[in-house]
N, C-alpha and C positions, 0 to 999 in steps of 0.2 A: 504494500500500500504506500509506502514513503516514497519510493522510490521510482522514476521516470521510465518508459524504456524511449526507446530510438523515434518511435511511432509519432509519442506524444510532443515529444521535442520537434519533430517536421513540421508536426502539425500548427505547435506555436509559433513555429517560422515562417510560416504559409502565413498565418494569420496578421502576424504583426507587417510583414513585407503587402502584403494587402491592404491594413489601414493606413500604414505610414508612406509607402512608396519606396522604392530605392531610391529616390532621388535624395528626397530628407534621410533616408537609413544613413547615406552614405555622407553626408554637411554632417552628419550625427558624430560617426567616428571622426571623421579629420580634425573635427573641434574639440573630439574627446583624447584621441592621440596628444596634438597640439598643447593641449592641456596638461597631459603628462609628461609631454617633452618637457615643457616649461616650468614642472613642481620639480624635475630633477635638476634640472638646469639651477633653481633657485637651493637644490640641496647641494650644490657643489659648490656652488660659491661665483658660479660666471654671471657675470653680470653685463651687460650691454652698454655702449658710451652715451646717450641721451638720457637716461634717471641719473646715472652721475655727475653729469655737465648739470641739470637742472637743480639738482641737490647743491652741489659746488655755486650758483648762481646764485642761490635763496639765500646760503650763509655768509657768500660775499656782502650784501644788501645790508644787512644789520650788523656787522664787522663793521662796516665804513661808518658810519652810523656812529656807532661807539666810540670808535675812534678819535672822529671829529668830535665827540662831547667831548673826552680825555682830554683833548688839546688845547682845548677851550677853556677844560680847568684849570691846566696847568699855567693856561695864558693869566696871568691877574689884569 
């Protein structure tokens, strides 16, 4: 009773390939692949150059900032 055979498993394949389409089956995986490329990629440590140019960009902003007050203080 638990247990599937071969049969049932076609059958659910027929079905689902029926309401959903190949077409969408298949945007399914590539965005589900895609998505696992990209949780390994982020378990390794690679990272891409535009989040760190954008990161490095934001902390520039408020550095100068600071800065320019320091200098200001220092100025009497």
């Amino acid at each position: 009773m638990g247990s599937f055979s071969i049969w049932h498993w076609l059958i659910v394949l027929v079905v689902v390939v029926l309401v959903f389409g190949t077409k969408k089956l298949r945007g399914v995986g590539k965005d589900l692949g895609e998505g696992i490329q990209g949780f390994k990629d982020g378990l390794k440590g690679k990272e891409d150059e535009k989040p760190s140019q954008l990161g490095n960009e934001r902390r520039d902003a408020p550095q100068d900032e600071a800065s320019r007050q320091d200098s200001q203080r220092k100025d009497p």
